[in-house]
N, C-alpha and C positions, 0 to 999 in steps of 0.2 A: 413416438420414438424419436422422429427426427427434432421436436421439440426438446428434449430429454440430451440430445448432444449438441443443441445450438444451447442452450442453459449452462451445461457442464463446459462447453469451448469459451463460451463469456466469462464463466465465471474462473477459469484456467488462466487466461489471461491477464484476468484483473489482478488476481493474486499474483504473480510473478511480474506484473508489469514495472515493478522496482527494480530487480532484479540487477540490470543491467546499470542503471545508476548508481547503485551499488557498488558493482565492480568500478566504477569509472572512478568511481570517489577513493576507494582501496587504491587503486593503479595508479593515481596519480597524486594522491594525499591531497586533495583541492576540493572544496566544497561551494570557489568562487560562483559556478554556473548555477547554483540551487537556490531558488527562492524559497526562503522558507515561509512567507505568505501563501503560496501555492502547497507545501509540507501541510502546512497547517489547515489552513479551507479542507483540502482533501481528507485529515488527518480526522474535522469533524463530519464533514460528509459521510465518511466509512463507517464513522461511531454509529452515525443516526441509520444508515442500512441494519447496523446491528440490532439498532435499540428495533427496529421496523420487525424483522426478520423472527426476534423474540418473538413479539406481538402477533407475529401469524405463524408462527411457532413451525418455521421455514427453515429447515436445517441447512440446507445448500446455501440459502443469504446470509445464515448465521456463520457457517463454517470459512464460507468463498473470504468476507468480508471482515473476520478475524486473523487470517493468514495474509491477510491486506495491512488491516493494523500492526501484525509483526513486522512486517517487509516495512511500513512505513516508522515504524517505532526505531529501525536498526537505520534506516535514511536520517533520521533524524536525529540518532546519536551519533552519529558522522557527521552529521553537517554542525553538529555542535562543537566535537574534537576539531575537525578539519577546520573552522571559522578562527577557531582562535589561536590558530597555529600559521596562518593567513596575515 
């Protein structure tokens, strides 16, 4: 059990850990502080949990790590509006 909510806390966090950059990039229309090398490395890291998660046919690494790729998919489309408006 306590295994089962250190899993599900990890993987709560991952997911939302954009979240907040998000808001920063909306708030301020500026995408100056975002590395999009860092976007990116992480953008393929998340893929490959996914492609992983398939593979052991892992619904929580699949799910966690899909709701990763949206949150980074919408970082990323901000940081592309917001660069060029920069």
């Amino acid at each position: 059990m306590i295994w089962t909510i250190i899993g599900f806390s990890a993987a709560t966090l991952t997911m939302f850990a954009f979240i907040p950059q998000i808001i920063k990039i909306i708030k301020t229309k500026s995408a100056k502080d975002v590395s999009l090398i860092t976007l990116l490395q992480l953008f393929l890291g998340v893929s490959l949990w996914i492609v992983y998660g398939i593979h052991l046919k892992d619904s929580i690494i699949i799910i966690a790590n899909s709701v990763t790729i949206l949150t980074l998919i919408i970082l990323l489309c901000l940081y592309c509006n917001y660069r060029k408006k920069a």
